[in-house]
PDB file of N, CA, C, O and CB in Angstrom:
ATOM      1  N   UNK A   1      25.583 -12.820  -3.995  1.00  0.00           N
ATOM      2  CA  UNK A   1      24.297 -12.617  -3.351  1.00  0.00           C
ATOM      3  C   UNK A   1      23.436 -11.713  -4.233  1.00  0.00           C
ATOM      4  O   UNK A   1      23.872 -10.665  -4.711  1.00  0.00           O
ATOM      5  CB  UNK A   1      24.475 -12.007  -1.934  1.00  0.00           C
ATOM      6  N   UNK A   2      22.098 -12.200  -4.443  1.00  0.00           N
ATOM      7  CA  UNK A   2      21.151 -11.276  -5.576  1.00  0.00           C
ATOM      8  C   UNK A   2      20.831 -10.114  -4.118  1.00  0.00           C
ATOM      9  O   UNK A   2      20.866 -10.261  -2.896  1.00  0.00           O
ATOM     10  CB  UNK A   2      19.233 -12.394  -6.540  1.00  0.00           C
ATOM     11  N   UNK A   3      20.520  -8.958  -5.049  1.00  0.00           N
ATOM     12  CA  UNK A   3      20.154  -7.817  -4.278  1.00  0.00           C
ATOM     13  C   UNK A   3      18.965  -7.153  -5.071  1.00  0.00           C
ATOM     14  O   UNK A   3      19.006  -6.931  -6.281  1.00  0.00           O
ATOM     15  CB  UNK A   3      21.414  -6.824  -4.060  1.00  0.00           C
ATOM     16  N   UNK A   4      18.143  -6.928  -4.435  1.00  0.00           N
ATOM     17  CA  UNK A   4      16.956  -6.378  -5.271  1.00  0.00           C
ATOM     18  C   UNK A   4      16.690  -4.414  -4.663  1.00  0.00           C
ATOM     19  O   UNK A   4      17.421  -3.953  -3.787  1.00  0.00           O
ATOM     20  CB  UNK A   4      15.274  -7.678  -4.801  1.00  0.00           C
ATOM     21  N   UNK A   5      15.926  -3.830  -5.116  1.00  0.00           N
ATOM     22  CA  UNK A   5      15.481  -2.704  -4.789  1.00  0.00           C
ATOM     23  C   UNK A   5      14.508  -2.982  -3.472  1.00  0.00           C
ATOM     24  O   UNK A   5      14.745  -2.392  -2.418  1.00  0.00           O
ATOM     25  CB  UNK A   5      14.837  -2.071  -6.025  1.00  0.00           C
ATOM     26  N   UNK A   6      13.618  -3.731  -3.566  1.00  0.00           N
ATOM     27  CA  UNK A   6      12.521  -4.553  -2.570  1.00  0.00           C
ATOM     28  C   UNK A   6      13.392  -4.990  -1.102  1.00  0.00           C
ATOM     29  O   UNK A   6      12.837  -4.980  -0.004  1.00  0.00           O
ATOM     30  CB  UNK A   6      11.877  -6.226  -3.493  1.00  0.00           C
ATOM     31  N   UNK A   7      14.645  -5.318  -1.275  1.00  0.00           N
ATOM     32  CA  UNK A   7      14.895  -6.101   0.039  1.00  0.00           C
ATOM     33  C   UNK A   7      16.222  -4.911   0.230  1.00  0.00           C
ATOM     34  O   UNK A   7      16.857  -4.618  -0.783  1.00  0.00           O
ATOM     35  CB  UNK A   7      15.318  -8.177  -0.096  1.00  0.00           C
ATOM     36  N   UNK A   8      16.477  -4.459   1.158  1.00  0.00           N
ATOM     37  CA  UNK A   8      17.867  -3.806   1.353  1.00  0.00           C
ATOM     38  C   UNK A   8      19.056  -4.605   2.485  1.00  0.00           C
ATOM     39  O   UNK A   8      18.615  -5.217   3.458  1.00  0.00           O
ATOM     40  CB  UNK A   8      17.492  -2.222   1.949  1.00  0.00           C
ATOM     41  N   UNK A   9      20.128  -4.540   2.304  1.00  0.00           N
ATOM     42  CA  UNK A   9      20.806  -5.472   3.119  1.00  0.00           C
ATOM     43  C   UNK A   9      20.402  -5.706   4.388  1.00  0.00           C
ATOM     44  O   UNK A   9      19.914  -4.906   5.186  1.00  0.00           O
ATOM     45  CB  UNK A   9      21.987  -5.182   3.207  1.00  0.00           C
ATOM     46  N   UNK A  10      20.663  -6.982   4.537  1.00  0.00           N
ATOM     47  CA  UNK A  10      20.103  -7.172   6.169  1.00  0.00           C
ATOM     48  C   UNK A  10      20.774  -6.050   7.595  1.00  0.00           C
ATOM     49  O   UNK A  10      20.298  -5.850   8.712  1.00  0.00           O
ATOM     50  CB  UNK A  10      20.647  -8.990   6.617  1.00  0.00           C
ATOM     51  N   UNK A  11      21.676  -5.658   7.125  1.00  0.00           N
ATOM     52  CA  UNK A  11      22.298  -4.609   8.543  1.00  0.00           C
ATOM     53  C   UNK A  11      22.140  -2.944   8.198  1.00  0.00           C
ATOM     54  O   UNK A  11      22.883  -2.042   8.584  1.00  0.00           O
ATOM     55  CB  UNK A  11      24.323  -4.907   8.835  1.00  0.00           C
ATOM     56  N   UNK A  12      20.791  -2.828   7.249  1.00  0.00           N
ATOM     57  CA  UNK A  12      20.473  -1.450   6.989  1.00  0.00           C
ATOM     58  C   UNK A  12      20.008  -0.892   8.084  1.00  0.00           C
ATOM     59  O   UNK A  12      20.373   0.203   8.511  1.00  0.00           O
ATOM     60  CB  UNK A  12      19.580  -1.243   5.981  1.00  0.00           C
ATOM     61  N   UNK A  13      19.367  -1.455   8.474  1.00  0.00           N
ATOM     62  CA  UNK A  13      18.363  -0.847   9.923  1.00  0.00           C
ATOM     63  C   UNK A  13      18.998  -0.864  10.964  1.00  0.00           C
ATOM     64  O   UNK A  13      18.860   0.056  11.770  1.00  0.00           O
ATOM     65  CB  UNK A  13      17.066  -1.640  10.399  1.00  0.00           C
ATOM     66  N   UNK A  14      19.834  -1.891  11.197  1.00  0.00           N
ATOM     67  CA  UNK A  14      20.856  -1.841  12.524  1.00  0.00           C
ATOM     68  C   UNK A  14      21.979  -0.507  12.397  1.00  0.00           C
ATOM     69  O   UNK A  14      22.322   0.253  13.303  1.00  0.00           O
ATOM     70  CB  UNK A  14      21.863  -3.476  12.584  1.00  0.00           C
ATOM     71  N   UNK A  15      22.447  -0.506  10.856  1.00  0.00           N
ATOM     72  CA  UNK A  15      23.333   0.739  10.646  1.00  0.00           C
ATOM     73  C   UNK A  15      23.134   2.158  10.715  1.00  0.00           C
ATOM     74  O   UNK A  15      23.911   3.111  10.789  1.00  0.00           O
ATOM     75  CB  UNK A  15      23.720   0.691   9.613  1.00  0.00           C
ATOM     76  N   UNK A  16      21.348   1.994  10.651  1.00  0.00           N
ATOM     77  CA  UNK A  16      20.940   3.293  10.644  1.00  0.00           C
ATOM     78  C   UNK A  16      20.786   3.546  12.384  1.00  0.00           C
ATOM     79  O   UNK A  16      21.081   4.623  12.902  1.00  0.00           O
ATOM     80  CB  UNK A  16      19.473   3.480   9.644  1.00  0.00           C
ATOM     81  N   UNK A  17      20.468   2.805  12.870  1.00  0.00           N
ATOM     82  CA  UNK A  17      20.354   2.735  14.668  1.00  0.00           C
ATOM     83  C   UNK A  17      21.493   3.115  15.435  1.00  0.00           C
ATOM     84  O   UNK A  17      21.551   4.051  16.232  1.00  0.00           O
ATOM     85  CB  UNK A  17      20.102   1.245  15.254  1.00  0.00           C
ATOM     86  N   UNK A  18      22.471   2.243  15.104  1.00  0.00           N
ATOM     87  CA  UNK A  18      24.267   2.457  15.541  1.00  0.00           C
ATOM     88  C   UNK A  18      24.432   3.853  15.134  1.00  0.00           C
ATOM     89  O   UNK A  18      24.849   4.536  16.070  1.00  0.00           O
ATOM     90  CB  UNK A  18      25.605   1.356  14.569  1.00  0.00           C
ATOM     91  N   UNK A  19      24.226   4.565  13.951  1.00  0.00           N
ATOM     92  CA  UNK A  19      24.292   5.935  13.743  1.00  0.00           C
ATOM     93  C   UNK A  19      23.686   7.310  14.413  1.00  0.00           C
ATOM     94  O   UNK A  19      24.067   8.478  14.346  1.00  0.00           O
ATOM     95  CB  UNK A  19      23.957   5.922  12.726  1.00  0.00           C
ATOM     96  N   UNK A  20      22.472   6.619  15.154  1.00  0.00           N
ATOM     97  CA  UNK A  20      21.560   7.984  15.686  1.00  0.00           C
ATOM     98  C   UNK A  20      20.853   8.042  14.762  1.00  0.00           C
ATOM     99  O   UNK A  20      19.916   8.703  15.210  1.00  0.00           O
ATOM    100  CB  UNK A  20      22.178   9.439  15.956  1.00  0.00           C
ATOM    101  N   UNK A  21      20.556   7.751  13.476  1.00  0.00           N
ATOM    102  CA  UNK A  21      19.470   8.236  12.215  1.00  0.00           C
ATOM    103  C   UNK A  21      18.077   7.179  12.728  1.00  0.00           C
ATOM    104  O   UNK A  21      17.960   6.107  13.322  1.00  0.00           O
ATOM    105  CB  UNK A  21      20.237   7.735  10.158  1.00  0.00           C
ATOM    106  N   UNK A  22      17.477   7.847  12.321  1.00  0.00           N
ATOM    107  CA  UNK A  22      16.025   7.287  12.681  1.00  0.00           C
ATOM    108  C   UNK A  22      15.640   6.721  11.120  1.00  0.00           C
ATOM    109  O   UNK A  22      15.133   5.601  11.050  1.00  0.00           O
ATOM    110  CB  UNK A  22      14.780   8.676  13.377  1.00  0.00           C
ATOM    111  N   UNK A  23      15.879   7.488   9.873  1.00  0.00           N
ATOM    112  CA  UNK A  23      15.932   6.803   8.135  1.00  0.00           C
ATOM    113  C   UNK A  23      16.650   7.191   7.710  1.00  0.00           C
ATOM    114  O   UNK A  23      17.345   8.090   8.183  1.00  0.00           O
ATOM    115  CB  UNK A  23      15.011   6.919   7.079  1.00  0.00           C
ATOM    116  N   UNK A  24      16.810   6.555   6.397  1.00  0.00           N
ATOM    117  CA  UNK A  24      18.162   7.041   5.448  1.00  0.00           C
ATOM    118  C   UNK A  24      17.999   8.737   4.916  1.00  0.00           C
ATOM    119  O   UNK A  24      17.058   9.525   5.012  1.00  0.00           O
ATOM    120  CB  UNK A  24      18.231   5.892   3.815  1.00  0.00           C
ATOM    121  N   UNK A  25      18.897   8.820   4.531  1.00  0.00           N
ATOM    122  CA  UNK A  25      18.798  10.215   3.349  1.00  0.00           C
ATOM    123  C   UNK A  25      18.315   9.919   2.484  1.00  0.00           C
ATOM    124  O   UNK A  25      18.055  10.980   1.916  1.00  0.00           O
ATOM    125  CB  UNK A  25      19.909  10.886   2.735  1.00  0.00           C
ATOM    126  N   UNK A  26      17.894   8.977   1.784  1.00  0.00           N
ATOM    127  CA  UNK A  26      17.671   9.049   0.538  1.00  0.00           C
ATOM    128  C   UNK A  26      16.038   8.727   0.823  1.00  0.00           C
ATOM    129  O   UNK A  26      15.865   8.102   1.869  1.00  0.00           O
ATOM    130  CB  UNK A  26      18.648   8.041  -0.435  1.00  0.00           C
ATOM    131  N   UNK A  27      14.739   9.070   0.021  1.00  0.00           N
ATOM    132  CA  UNK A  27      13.438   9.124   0.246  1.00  0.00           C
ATOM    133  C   UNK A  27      12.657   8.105  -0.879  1.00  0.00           C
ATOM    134  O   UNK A  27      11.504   7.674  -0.883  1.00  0.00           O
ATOM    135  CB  UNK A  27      13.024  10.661   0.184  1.00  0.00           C
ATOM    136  N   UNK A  28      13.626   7.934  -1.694  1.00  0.00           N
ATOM    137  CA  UNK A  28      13.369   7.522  -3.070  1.00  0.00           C
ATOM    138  C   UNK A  28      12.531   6.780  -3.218  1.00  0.00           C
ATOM    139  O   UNK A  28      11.457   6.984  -3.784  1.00  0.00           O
ATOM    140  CB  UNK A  28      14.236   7.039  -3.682  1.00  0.00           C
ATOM    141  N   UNK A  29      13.080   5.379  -2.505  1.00  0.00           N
ATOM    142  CA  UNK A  29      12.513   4.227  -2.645  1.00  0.00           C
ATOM    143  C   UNK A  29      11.185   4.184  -1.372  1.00  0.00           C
ATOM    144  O   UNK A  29      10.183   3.503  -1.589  1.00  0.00           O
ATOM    145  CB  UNK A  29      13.768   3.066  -2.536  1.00  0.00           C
ATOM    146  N   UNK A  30      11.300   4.808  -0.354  1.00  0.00           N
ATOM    147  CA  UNK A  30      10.153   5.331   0.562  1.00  0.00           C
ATOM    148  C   UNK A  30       9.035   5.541  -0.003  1.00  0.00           C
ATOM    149  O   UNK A  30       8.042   4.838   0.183  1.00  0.00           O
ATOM    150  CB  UNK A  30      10.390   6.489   1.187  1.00  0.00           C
ATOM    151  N   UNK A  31       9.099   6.835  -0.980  1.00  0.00           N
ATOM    152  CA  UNK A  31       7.831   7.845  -1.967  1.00  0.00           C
ATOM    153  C   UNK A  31       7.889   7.083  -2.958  1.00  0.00           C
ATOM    154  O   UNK A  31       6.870   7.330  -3.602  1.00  0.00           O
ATOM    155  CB  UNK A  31       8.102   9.597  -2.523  1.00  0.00           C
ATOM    156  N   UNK A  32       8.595   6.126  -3.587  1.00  0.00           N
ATOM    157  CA  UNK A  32       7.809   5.019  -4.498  1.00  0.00           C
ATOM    158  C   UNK A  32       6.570   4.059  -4.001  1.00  0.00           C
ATOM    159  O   UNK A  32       5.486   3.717  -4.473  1.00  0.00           O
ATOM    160  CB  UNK A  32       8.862   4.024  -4.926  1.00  0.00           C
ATOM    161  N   UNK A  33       7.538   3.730  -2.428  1.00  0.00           N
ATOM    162  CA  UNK A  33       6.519   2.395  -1.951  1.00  0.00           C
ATOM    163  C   UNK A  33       5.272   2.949  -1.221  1.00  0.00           C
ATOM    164  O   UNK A  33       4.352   2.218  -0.854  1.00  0.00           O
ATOM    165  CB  UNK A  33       7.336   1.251  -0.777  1.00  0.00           C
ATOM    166  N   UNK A  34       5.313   4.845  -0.958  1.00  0.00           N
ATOM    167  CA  UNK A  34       3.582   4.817  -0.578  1.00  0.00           C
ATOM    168  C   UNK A  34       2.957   5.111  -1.564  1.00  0.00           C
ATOM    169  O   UNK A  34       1.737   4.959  -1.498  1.00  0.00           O
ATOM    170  CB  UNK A  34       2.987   5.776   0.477  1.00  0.00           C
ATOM    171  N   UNK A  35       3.601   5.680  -2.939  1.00  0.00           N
ATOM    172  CA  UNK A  35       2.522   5.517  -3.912  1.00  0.00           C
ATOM    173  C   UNK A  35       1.735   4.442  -4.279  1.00  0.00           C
ATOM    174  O   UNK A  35       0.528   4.499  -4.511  1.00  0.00           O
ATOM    175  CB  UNK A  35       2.910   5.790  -4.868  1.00  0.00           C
ATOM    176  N   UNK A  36       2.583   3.262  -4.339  1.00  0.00           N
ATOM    177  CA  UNK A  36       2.046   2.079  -4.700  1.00  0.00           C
ATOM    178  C   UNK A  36       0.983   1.966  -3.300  1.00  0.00           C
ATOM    179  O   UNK A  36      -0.231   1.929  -3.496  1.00  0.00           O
ATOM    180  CB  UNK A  36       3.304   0.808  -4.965  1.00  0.00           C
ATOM    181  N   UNK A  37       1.536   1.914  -1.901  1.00  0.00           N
ATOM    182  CA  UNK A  37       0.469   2.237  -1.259  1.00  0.00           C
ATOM    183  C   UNK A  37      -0.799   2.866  -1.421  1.00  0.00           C
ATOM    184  O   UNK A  37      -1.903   2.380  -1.176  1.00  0.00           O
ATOM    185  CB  UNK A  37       0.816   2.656  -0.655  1.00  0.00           C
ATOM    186  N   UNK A  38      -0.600   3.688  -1.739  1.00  0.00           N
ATOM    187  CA  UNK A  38      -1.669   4.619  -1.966  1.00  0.00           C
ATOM    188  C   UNK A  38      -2.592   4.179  -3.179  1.00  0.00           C
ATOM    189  O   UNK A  38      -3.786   4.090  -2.893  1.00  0.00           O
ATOM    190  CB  UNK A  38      -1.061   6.017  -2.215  1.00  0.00           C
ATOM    191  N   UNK A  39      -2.339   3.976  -4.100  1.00  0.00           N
ATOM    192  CA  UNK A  39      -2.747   2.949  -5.235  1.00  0.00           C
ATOM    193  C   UNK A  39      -3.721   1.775  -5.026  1.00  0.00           C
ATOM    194  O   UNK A  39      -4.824   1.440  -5.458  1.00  0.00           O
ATOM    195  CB  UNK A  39      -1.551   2.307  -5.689  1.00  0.00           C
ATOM    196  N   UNK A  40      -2.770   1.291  -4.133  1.00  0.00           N
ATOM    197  CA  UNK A  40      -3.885  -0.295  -3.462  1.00  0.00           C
ATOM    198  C   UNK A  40      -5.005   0.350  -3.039  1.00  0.00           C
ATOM    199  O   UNK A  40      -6.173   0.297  -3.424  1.00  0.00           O
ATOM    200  CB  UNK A  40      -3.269  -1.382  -1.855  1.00  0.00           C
ATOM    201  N   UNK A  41      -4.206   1.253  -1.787  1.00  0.00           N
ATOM    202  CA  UNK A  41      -5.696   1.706  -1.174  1.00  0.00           C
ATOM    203  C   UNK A  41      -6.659   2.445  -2.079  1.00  0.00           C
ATOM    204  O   UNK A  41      -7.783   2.165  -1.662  1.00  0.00           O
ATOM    205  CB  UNK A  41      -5.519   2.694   0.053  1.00  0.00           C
ATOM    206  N   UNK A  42      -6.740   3.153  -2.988  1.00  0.00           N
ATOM    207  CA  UNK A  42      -7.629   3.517  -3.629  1.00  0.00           C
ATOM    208  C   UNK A  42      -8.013   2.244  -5.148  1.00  0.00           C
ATOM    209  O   UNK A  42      -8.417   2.591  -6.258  1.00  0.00           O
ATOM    210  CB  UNK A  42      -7.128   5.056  -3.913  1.00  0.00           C
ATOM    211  N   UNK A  43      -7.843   1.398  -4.882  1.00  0.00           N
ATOM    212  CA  UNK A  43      -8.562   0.221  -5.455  1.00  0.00           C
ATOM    213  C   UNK A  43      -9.375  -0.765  -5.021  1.00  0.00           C
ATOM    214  O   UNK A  43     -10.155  -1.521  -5.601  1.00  0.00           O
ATOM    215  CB  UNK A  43      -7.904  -0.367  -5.870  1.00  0.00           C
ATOM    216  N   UNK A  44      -8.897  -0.552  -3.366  1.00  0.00           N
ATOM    217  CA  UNK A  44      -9.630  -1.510  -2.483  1.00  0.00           C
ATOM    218  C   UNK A  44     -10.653  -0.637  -2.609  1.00  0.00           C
ATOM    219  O   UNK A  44     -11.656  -1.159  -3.096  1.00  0.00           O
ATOM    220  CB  UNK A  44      -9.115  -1.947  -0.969  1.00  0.00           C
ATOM    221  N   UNK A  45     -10.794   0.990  -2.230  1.00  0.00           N
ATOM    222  CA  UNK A  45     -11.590   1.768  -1.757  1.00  0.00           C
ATOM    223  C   UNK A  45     -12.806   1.350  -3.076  1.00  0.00           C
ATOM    224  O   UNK A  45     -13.872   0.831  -2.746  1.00  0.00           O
ATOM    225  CB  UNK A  45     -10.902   3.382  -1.521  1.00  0.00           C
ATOM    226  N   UNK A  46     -12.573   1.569  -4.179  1.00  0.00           N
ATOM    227  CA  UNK A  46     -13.210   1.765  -5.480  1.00  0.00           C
ATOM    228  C   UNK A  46     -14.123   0.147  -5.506  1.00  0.00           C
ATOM    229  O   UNK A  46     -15.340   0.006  -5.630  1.00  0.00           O
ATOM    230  CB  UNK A  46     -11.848   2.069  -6.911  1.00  0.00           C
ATOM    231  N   UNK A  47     -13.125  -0.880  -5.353  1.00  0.00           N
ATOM    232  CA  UNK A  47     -13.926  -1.752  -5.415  1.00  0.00           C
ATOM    233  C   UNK A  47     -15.070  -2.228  -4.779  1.00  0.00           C
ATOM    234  O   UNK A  47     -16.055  -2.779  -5.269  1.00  0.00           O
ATOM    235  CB  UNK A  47     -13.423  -2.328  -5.436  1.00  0.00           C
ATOM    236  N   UNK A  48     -14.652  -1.773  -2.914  1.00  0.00           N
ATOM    237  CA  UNK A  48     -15.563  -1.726  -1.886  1.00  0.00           C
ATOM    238  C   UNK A  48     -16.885  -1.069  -2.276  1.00  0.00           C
ATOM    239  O   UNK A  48     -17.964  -1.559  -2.610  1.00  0.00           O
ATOM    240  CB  UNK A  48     -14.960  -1.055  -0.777  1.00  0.00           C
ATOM    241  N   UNK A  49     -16.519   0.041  -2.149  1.00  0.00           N
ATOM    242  CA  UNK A  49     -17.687   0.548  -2.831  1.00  0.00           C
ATOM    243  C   UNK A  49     -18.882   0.376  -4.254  1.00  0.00           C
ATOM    244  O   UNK A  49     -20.060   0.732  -4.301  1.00  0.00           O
ATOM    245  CB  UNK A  49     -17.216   1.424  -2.919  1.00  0.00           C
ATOM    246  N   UNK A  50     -18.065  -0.277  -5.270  1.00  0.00           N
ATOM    247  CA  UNK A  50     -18.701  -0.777  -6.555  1.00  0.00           C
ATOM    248  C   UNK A  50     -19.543  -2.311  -5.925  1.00  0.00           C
ATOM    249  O   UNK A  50     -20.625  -2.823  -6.212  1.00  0.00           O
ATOM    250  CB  UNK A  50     -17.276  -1.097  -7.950  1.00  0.00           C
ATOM    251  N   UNK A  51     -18.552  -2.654  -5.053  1.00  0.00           N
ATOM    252  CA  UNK A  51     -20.040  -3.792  -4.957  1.00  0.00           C
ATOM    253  C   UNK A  51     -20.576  -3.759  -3.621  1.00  0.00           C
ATOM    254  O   UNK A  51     -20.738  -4.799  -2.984  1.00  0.00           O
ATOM    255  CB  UNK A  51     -19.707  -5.585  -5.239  1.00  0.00           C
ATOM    256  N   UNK A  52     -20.923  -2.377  -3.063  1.00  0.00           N
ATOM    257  CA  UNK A  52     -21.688  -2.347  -2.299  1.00  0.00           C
ATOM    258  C   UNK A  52     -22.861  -1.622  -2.550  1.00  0.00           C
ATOM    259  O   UNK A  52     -23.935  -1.498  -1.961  1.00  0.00           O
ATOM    260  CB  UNK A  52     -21.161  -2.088  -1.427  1.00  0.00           C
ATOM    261  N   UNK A  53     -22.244  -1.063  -3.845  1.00  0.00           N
ATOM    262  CA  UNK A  53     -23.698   0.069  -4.395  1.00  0.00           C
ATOM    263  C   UNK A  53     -23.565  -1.067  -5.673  1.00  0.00           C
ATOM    264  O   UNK A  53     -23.467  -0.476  -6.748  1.00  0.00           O
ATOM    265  CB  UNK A  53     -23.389   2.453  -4.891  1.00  0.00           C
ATOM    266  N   UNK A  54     -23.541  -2.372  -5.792  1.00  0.00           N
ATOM    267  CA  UNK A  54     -24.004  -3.101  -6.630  1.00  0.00           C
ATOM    268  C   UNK A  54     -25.210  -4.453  -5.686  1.00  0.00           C
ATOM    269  O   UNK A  54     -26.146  -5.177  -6.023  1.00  0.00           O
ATOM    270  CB  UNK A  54     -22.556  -3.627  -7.469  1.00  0.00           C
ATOM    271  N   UNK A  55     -24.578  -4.214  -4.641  1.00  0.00           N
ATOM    272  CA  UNK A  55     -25.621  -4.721  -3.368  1.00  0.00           C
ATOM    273  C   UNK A  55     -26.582  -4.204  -3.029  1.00  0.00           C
ATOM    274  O   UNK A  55     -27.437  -4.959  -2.567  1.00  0.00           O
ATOM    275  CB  UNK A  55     -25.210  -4.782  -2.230  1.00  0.00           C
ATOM    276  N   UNK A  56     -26.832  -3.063  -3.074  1.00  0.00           N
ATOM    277  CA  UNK A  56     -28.251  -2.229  -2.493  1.00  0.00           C
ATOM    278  C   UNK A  56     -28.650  -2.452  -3.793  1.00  0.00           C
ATOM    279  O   UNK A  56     -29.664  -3.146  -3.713  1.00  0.00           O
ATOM    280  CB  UNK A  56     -28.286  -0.424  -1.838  1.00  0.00           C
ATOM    281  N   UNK A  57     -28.263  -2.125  -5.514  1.00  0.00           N
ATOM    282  CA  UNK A  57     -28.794  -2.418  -6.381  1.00  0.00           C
ATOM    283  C   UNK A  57     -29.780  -3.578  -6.251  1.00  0.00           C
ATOM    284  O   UNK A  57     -31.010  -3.536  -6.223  1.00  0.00           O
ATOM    285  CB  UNK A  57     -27.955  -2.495  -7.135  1.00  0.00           C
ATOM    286  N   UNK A  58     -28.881  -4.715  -6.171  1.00  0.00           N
ATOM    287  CA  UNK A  58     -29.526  -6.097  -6.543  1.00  0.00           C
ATOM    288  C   UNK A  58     -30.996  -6.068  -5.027  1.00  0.00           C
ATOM    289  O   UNK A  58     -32.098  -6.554  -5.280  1.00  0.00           O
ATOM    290  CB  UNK A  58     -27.884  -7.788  -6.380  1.00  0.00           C
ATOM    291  N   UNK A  59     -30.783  -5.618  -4.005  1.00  0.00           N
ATOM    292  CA  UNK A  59     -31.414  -5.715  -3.374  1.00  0.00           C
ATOM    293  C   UNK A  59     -32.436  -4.791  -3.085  1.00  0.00           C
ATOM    294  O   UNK A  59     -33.112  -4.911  -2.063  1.00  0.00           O
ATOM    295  CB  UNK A  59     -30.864  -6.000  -2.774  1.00  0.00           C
ATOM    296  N   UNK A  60     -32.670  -3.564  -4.173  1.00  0.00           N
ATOM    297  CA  UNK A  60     -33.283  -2.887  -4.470  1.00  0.00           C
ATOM    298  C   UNK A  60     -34.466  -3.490  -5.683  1.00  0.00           C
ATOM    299  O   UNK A  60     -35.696  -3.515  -5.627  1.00  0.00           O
ATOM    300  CB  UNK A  60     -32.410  -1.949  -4.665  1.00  0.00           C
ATOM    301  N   UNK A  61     -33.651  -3.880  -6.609  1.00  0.00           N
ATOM    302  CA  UNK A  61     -34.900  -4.801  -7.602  1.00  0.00           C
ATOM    303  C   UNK A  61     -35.311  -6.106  -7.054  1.00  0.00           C
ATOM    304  O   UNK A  61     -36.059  -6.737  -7.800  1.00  0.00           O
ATOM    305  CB  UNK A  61     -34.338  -5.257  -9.192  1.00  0.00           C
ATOM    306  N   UNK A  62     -34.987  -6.705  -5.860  1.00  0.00           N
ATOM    307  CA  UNK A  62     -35.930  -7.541  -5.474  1.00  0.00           C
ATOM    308  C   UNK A  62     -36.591  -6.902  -4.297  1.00  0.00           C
ATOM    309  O   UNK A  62     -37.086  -7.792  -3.606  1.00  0.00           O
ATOM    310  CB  UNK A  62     -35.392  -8.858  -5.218  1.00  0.00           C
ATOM    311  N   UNK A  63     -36.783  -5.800  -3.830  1.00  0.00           N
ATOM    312  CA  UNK A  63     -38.197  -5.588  -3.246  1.00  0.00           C
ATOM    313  C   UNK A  63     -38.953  -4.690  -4.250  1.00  0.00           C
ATOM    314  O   UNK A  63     -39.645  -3.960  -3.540  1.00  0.00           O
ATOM    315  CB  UNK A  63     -38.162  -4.868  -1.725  1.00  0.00           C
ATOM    316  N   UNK A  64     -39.148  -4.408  -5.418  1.00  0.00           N
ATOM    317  CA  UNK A  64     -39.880  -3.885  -6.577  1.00  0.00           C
ATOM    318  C   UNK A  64     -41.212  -4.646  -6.930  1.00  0.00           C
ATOM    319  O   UNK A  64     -42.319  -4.171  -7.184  1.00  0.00           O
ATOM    320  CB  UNK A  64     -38.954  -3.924  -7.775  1.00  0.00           C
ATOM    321  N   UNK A  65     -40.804  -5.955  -6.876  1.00  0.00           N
ATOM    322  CA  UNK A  65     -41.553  -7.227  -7.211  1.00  0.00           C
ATOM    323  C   UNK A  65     -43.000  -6.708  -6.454  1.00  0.00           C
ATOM    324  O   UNK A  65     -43.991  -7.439  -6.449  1.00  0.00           O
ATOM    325  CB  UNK A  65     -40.736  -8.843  -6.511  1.00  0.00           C
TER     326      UNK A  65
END
């Protein structure tokens, strides 16, 4: 069976439940995946904004006319 970092065995979450743990000990792979979180979101943010102050632009030189 391939095992990746991305997918963890299917009875991780049930094992952590049967135990009383609410997450693992280990944070590792957690504080990797909200950086990358965090990442997206500040690209969506950047882009949102670049073409919305590229929208008032364009719609700024056509009432100049």
């Amino acid at each position: 069976m391939l095992r990746t970092l991305a997918w963890p065995p299917a009875h991780f979450a049930l094992s952590l439940i049967l135990h009383g743990k609410l997450r693992a000990k280990s944070y590792g792979l957690a504080k990797r995946r909200q950086a990358l979180v965090v990442k997206r979101h500040f690209c969506y943010f950047f882009v949102f904004n670049f073409a919305a102050s590229m929208r008032r632009e364009m719609e700024l030189n056509l009432f100049k006319v």
